[in-house]
C-alpha positions as CSV (number, residue, x, y, z in Angstrom):
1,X,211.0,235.2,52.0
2,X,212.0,231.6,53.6
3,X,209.6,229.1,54.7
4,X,210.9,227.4,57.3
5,X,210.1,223.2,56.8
6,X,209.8,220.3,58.8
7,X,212.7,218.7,56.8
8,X,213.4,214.8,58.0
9,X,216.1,212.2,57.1
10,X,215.0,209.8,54.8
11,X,216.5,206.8,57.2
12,X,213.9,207.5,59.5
13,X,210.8,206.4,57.9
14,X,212.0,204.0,55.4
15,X,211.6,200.4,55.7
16,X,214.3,197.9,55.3
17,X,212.2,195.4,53.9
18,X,208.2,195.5,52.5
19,X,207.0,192.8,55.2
20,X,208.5,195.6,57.8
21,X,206.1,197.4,60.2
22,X,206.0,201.2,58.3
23,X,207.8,203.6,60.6
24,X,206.6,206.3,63.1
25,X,208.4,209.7,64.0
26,X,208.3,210.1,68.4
27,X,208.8,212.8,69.5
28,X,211.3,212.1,72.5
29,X,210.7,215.1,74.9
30,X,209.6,214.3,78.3
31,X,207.1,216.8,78.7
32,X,205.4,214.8,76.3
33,X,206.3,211.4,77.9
34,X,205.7,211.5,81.5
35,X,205.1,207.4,81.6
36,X,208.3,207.0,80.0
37,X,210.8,206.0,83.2
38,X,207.9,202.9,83.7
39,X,207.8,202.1,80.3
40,X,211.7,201.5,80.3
41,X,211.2,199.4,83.5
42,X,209.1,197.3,82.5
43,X,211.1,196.6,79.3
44,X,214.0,196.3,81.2
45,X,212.3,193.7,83.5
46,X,210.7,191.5,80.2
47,X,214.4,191.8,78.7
48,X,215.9,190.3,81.5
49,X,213.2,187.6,82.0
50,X,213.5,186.8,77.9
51,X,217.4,186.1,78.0
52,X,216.4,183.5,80.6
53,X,214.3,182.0,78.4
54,X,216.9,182.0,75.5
55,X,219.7,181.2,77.1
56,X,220.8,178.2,75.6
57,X,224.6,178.2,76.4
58,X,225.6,174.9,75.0
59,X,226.3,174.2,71.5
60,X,228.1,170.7,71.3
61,X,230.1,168.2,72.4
62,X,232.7,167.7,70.5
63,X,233.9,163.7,71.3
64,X,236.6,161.3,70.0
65,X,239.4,161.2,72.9
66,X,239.5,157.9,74.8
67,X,240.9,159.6,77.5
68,X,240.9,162.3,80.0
69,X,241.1,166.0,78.1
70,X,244.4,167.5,79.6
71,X,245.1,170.8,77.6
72,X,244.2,172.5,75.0
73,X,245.6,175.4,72.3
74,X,244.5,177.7,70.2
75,X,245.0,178.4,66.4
76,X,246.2,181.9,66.6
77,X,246.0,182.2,62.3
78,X,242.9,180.0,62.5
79,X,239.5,181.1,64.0
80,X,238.0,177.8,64.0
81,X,240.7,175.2,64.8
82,X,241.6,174.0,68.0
83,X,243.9,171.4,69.0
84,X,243.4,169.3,72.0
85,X,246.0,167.1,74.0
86,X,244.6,163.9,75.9
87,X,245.8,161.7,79.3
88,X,246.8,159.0,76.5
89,X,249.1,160.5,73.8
90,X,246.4,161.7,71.3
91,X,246.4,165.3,70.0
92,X,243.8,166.2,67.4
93,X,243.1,169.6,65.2
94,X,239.3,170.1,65.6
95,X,237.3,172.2,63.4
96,X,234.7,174.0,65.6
97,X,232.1,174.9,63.4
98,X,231.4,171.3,62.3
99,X,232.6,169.9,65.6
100,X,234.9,167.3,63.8
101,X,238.4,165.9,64.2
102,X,240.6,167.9,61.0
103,X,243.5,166.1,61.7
104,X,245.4,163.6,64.6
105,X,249.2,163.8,65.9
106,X,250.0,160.8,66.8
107,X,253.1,159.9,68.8
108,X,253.4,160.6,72.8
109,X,253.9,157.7,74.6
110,X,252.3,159.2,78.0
111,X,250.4,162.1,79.0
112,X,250.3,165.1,76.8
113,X,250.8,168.1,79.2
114,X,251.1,171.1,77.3
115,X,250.4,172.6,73.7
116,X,250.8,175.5,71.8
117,X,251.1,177.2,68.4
118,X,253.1,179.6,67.1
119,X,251.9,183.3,66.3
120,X,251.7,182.0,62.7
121,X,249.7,179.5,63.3
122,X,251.7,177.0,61.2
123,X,254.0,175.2,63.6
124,X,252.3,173.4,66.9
125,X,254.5,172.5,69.9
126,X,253.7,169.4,72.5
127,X,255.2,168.0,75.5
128,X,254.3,165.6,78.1
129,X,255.4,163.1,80.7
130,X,257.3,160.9,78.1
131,X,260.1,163.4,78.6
132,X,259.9,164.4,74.9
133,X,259.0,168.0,72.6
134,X,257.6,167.6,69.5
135,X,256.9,170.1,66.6
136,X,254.2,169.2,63.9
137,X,253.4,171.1,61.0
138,X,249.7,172.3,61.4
139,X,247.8,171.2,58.1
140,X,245.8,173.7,56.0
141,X,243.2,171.0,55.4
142,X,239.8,171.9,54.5
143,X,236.7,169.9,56.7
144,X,236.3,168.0,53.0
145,X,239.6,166.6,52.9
146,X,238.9,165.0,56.7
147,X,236.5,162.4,55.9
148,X,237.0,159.1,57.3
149,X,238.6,157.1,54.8
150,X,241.6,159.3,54.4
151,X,244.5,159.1,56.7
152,X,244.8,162.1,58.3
153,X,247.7,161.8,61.0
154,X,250.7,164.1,60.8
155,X,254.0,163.2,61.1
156,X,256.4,165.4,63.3
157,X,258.6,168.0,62.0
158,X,261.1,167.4,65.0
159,X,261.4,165.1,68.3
160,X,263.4,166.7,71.2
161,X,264.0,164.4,73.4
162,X,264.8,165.7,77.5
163,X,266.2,164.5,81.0
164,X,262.8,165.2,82.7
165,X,259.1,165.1,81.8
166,X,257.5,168.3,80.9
167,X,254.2,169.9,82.2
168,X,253.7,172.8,80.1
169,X,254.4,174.6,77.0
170,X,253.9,178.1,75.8
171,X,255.1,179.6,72.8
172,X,256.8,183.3,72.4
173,X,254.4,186.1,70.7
174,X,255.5,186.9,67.5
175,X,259.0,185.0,68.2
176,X,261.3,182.0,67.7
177,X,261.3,180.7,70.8
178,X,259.3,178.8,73.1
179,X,259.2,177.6,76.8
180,X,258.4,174.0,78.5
181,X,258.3,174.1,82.2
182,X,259.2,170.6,84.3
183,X,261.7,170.3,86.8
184,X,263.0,173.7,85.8
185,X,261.6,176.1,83.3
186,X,263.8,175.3,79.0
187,X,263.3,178.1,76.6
188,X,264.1,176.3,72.9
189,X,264.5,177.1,69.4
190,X,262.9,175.7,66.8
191,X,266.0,174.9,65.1
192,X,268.0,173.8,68.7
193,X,267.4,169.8,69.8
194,X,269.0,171.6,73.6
195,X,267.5,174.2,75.2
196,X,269.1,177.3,74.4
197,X,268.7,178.6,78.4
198,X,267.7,177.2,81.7
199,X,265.5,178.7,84.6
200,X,265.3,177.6,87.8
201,X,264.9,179.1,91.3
202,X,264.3,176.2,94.1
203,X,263.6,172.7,93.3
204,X,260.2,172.0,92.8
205,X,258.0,171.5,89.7
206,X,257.1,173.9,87.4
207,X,253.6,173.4,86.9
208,X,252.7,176.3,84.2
209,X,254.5,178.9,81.9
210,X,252.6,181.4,80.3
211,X,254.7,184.1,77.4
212,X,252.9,188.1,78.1
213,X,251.7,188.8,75.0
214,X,252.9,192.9,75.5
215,X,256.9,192.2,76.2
216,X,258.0,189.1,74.4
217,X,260.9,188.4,76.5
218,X,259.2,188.3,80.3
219,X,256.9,184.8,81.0
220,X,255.3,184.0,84.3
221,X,255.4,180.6,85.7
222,X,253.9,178.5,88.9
223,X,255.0,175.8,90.5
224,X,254.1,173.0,93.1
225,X,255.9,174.9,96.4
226,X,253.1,177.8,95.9
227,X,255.2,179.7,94.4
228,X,254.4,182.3,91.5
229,X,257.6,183.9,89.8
230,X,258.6,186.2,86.4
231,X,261.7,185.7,84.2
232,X,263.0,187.8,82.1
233,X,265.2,186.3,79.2
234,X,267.3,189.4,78.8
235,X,268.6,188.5,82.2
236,X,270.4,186.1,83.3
237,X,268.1,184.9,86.3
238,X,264.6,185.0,87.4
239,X,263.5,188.5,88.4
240,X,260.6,188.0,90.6
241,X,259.1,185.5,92.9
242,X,255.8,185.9,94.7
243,X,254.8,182.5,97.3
244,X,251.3,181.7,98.2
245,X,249.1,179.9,100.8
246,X,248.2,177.3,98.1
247,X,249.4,176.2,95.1
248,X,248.2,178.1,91.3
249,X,247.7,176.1,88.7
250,X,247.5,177.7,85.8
251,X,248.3,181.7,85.0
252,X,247.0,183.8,82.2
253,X,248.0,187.3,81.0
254,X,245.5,189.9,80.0
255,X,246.0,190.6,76.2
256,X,245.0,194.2,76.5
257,X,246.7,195.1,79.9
258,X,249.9,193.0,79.5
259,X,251.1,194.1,82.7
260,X,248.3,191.7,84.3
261,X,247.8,188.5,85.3
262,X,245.4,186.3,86.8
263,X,246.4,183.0,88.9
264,X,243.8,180.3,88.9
265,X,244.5,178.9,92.5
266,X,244.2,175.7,94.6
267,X,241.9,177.6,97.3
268,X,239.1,177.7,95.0
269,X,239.5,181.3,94.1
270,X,241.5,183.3,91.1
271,X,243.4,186.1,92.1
272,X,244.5,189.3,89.3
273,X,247.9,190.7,90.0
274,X,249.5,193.8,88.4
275,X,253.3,192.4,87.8
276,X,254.7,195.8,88.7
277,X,253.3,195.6,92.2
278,X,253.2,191.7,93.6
279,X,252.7,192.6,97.3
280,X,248.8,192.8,96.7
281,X,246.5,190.9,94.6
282,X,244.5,193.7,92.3
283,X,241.0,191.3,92.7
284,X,240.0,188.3,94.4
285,X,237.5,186.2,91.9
286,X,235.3,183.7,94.0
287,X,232.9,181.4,93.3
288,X,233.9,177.9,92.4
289,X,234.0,175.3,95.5
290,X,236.8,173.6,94.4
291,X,240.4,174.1,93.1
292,X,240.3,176.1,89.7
293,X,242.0,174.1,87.0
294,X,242.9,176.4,83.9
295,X,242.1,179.9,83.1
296,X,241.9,182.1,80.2
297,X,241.4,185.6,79.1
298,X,238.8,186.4,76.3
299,X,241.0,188.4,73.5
300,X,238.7,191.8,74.6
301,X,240.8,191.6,78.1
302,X,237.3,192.6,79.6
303,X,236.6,188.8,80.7
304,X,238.1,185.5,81.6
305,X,237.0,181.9,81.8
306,X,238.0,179.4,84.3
307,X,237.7,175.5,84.6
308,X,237.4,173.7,88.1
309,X,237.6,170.3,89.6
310,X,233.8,171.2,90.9
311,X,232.8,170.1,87.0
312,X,231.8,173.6,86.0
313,X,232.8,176.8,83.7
314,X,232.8,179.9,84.8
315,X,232.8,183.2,83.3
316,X,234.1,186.3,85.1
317,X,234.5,189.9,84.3
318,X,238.3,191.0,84.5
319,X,237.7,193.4,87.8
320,X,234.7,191.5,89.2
321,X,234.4,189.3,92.5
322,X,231.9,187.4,91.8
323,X,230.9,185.0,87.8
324,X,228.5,186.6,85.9
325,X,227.7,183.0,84.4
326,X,228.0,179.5,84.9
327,X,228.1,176.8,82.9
328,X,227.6,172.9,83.5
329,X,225.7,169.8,82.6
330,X,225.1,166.3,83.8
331,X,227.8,164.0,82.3
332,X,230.9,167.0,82.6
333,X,233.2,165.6,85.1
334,X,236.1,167.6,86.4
335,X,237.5,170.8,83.9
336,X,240.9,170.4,83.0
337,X,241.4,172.6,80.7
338,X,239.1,176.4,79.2
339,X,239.6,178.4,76.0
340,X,237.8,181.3,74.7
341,X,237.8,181.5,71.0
342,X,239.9,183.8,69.2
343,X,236.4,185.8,68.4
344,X,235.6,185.9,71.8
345,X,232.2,184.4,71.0
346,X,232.5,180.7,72.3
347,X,234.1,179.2,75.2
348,X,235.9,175.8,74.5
349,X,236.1,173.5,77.8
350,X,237.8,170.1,78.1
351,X,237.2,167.6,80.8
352,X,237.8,164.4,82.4
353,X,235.0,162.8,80.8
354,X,237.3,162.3,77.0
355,X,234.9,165.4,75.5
356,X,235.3,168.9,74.6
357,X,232.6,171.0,74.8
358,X,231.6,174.1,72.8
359,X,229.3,176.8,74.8
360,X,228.2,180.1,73.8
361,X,230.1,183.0,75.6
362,X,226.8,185.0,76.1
363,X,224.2,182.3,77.1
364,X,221.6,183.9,75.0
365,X,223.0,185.3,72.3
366,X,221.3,185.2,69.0
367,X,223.4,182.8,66.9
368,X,223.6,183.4,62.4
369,X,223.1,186.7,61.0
370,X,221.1,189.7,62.5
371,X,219.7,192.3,60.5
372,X,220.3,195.6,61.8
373,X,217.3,196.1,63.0
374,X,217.8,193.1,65.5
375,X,220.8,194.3,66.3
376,X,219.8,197.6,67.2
377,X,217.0,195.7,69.3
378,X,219.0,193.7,71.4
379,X,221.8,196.6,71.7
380,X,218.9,199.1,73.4
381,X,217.5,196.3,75.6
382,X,220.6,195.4,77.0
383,X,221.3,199.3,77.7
384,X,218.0,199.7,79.2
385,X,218.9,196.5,81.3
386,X,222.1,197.9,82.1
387,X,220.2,200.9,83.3
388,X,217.8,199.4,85.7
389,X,220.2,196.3,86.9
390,X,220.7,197.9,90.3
391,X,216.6,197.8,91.3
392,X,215.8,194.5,93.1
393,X,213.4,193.0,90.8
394,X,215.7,193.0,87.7
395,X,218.4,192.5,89.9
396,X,217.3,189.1,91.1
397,X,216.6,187.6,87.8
398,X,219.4,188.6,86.1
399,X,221.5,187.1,88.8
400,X,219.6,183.9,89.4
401,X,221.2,180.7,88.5
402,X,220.5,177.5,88.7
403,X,222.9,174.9,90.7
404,X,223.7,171.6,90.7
405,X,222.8,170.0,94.0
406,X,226.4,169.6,95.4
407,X,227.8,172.9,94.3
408,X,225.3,174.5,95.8
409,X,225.5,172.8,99.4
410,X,229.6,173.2,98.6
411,X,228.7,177.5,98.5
412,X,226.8,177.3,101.5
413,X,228.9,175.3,103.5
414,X,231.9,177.2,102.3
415,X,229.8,180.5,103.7
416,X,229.7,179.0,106.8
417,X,233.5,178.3,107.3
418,X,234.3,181.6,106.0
419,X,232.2,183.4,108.5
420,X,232.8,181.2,111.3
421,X,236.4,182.5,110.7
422,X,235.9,185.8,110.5
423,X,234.5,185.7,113.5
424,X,236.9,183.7,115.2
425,X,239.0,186.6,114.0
426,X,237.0,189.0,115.5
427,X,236.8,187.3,119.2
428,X,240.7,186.9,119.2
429,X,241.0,190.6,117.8
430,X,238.8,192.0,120.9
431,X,240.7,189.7,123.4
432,X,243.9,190.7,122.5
433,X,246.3,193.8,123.4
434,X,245.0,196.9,121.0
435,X,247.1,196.7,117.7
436,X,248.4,193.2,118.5
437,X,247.1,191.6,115.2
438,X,246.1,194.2,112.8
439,X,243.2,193.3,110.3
440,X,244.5,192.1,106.6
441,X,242.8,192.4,103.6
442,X,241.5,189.4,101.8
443,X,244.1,190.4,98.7
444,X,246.8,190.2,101.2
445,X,245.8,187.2,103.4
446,X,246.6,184.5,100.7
447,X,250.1,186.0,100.1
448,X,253.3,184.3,102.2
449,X,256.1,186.8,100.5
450,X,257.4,188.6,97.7
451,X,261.0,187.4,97.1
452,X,262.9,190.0,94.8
């Protein structure tokens, strides 16, 4: 005969560690737990009021620059280095997690518009308005070996020097090659002191290049007539041009989806565009009140962050309108330039004010090591948040912000115009002949053409 027994996984009431509460078996049917909907909501509602509390976004300014911050790269091969171009010539290799300068590249004689490193991580590329491109070999140098009293500037593996000054780099994925943008768009060689090809399509600057990480050979560019266009290198000339209201200022591709990008725009907002289809934009991203600087995607693809003149970070979701975080403080003047780390934990921003600064990508994330019961904590309190975001109550406190003084008189006044010209819209609409200006949607409206 069998005896049927309550058998039970061991797991489930053992203790991780003796100072642990002992474990209790629930029994999970509702039936049995008719309070349990309220229970969730009111955990729900303390979990959302509790990441207020801890959200502590900012890490550390990381300073040594004497001049304005005006782009920055990332160490592909290196989680925590990041290199970091100033208004004056000086590029440095910082180590994040001590928040100290690793090594210096001196040599610019202006500006230093663009950097970028190689998939390897071992070569770095600059440019700037000196007219010249420089490769340096990145060091390997521990945070011991970059103690004051050691030199620690590099010397540069290579000095190209141009006809025209340069405003951006960006450096081929897993490739040879890299591209500068200026008064037209160069693609070198490492090993060429000429550019081995040439782009150029009108005669305005190019502003920004960006290499999609998914097809090696296609980059997107911008430049100062509005204008938003895609080469090819396989072909002889560019393939696609797209021309705005207002000028973008910096483009980003979304590692996971290479076939999209996002424009960070003069207008204030960012705009996602799927490159097979450039007659719409895929999502309109507002929120800052003044132009947006520099953009870039987390490496998930599920998020970007942006930097603005208004002298605040921002943090959007890839397909949302609106920032689910913002991030500013009393002596950051205008954003130049944004980075999310390669762990997609910390954002980097650089700014007018000579610092970088080093925020955490969740504001109240639990920094050092969790146990896994913490983990498991924090993983069912953001689910039940997650569940219960849409009721009003957690709703408004997970939303709420608080706003420097000016940005937020900016957001209202910038409601204002905005609805004073829809309606302006409107009246003209009614008193005109039926069909005579046909409505058009907000990802259309900021789109002049689409030049093939």
């Amino acid at each position: 005969m069998k005896v049927k027994v309550i058998s039970r996984s061991t797991d489930e009431f053992t203790r991780e560690r003796s100072q642990d509460l002992q474990r209790v078996f629930r029994n999970f049917d509702p039936n049995l737990r008719t309070q349990e909907k309220a229970v969730e909501y009111v955990r729900a509602l303390n979990s959302a009021k509790l990441e207020k509390i801890f959200a502590r976004p900012f890490v550390g300014a990381m300073d040594g620059h004497i001049d304005a911050i005006s782009c920055m790269a990332k160490n592909p091969n290196h989680l925590k280095g990041i290199f970091s171009g100033s208004m004056d010539g000086d590029i440095r290799l910082w180590d994040i997690a001590s928040r100290q300068t690793v090594c210096q590249f001196p040599g610019h004689q202006g500006a230093v518009r663009g950097l970028t490193a190689s998939t390897d991580g071992r070569i770095l590329v600059s440019c700037g308005t000196d007219c010249t491109v420089r490769l340096w070999r990145v060091p390997v140098a521990t945070i011991m070996e970059s103690n004051d009293s050691s030199d620690n500037s590099a010397k540069p593996l290579a000095v190209f020097v141009w006809k025209n000054a340069f405003w951006a780099v960006d450096h081929q994925w897993d490739g040879e090659l890299f591209a500068t943008a200026g008064a037209q768009v160069d693609i070198w060689d490492h090993n060429r002191s000429q550019p081995v090809n040439s782009f150029e399509w009108g005669k305005d600057t190019v502003i920004s290049v960006r290499f999609n990480p998914g097809e090696p050979n296609v980059l997107a560019t911008s430049a100062s007539d509005r204008s938003i266009t895609i080469y090819d290198l396989r072909m002889s000339s560019p393939a696609r041009k797209l021309i705005m209201r207002t000028k973008t200022n910096s483009i980003c591709w979304n590692p996971m989806e290479p076939m999209n990008f996002t424009a960070a725009n003069e207008d204030c907002n960012c705009y996602s565009y799927d490159a097979r289809k450039l007659d719409e934009a895929k999502c309109v991203h507002k929120d800052h009140v003044s132009a947006v600087m520099d953009i870039d995607y987390s490496p998930t693809g599920r998020e970007f962050v942006t930097g603005s003149y208004d002298r605040t970070v921002r943090i959007f979701q890839y397909n949302g309108g609106h920032s689910r975080e913002i991030y500013h403080t009393k002596r950051m003047q205008r954003v130049f330039c944004v980075k999310f780390s390669c762990d997609a934990s910390y954002v980097i921003s650089g700014s007018d004010d000579t610092n970088l600064r080093l925020w955490k990508a969740k504001a109240s994330e639990q920094l050092g090591v969790l146990l896994p019961r913490e983990r498991k904590k924090h993983e069912y309190l953001e689910a039940v948040k997650n569940r219960y975001k849409h009721l009003p109550e957690v709703k408004r406190i997970v939303r709420h912000r608080h706003l420097p003084k000016p940005i937020y008189k900016a957001a209202s006044l910038r409601r204002i115009m905005t609805e004073a010209e829809r309606r302006k819209e409107e009246r003209r609409r009614a008193h005109s002949a039926p069909g005579s200006m046909p409505k058009k949607a907000l990802r259309k409206k900021r789109i002049i053409q689409e030049v093939e």
